[in-house]
C-alpha positions as CSV (number, residue, x, y, z in Angstrom):
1,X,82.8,99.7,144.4
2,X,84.0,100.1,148.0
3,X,84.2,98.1,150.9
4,X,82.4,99.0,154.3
5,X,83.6,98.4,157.9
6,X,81.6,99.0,160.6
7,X,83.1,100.6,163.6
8,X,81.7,101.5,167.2
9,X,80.1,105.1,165.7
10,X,80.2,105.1,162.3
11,X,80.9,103.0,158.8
12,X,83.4,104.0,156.2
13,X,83.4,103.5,153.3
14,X,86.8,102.7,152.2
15,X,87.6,102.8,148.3
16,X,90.0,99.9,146.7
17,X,92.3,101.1,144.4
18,X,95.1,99.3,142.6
19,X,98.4,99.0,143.5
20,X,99.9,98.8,140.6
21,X,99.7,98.1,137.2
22,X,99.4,94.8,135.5
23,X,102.9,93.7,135.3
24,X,104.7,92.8,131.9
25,X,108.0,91.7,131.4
26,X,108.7,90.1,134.2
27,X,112.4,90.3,135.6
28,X,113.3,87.9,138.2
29,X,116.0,89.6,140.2
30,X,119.4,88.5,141.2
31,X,118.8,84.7,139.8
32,X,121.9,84.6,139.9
33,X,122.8,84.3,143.7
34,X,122.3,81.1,145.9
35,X,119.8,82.2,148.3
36,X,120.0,78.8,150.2
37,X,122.1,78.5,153.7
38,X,122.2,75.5,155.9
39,X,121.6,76.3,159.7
40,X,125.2,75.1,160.2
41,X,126.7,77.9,158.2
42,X,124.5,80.4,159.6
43,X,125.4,79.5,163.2
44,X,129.1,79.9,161.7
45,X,128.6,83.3,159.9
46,X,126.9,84.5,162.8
47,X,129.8,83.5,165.2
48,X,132.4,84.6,163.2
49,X,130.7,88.3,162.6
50,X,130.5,88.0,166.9
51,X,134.1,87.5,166.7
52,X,135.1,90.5,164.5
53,X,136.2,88.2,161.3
54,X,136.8,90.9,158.6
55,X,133.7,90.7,155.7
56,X,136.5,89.2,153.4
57,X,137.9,86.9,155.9
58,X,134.0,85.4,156.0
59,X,133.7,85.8,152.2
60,X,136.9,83.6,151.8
61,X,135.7,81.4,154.7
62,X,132.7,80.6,152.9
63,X,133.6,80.7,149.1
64,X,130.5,82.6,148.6
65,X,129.9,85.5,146.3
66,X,129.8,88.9,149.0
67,X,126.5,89.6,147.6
68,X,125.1,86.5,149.0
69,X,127.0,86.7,152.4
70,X,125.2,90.2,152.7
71,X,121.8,88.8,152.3
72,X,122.8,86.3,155.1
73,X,124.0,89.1,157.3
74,X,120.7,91.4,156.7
75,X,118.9,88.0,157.5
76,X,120.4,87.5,160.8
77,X,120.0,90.9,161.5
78,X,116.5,90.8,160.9
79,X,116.1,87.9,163.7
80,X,118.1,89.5,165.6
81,X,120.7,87.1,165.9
82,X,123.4,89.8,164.9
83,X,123.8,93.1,165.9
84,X,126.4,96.4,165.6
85,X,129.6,95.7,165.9
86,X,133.5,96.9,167.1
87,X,134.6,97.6,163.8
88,X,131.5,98.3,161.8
89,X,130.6,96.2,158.8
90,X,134.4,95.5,157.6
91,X,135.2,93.8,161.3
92,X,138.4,94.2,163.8
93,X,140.0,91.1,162.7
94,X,141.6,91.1,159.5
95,X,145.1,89.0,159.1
96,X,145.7,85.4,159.8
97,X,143.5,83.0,161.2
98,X,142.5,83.9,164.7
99,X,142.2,81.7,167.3
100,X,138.6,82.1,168.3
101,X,137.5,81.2,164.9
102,X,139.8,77.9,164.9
103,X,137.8,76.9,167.8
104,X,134.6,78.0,166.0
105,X,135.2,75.7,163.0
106,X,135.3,73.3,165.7
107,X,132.3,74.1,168.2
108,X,130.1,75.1,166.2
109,X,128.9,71.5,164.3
110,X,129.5,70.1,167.8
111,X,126.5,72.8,169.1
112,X,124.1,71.6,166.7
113,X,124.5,68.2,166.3
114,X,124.3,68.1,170.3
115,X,127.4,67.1,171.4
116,X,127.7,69.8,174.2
117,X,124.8,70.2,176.0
């Protein structure tokens, strides 16, 4: 059984097939990570990957497992809210506390909750 489409000059006849097979055994994958951020912390992340924070200075940051701060990396990436960066994926800043992400810790709530406008 086929579907047809009707174009300018011609139909087609275009034939359905499946995709795949039934599925069985169902695996839900990586149940195990918290897929949830709040717009806050994504403003954060996002800011402190601007920054250079190293990947384990925003792992420790955030208390999260890496796995889950990748997804929210790919994510903004996919918005295009974050792009490539001095230092690659591992950052340029990687001892102590640096002194543009004190003042993010601070700004950043402000931003969002409309403080500075």
């Amino acid at each position: 059984m086929g579907i047809f489409l009707n174009t300018t000059n011609y139909s087609r006849k275009i034939k359905r097939t499946p995709i795949r097979e039934p599925r069985k055994n169902r695996v839900i994958v990586c149940e195990d990570l918290d897929f949830l951020w709040d717009e806050p912390e994504l403003l954060l992340l996002e800011k402190m990957w601007e920054s250079g924070a190293s990947f384990e200075r925003i792992t420790e940051r955030f208390g999260r497992d890496p796995d889950e701060i990748f997804l929210a990396l790919f994510h903004l990436a996919r918005e295009d809210k974050i792009s490539n960066r001095r230092g690659g994926f591992y950052g340029f800043v990687t001892k102590g506390f640096p002194e543009a992400e004190k003042n993010l810790l601070w700004i950043v709530p402000q931003k969002i909750f409309g403080l500075f406008e």
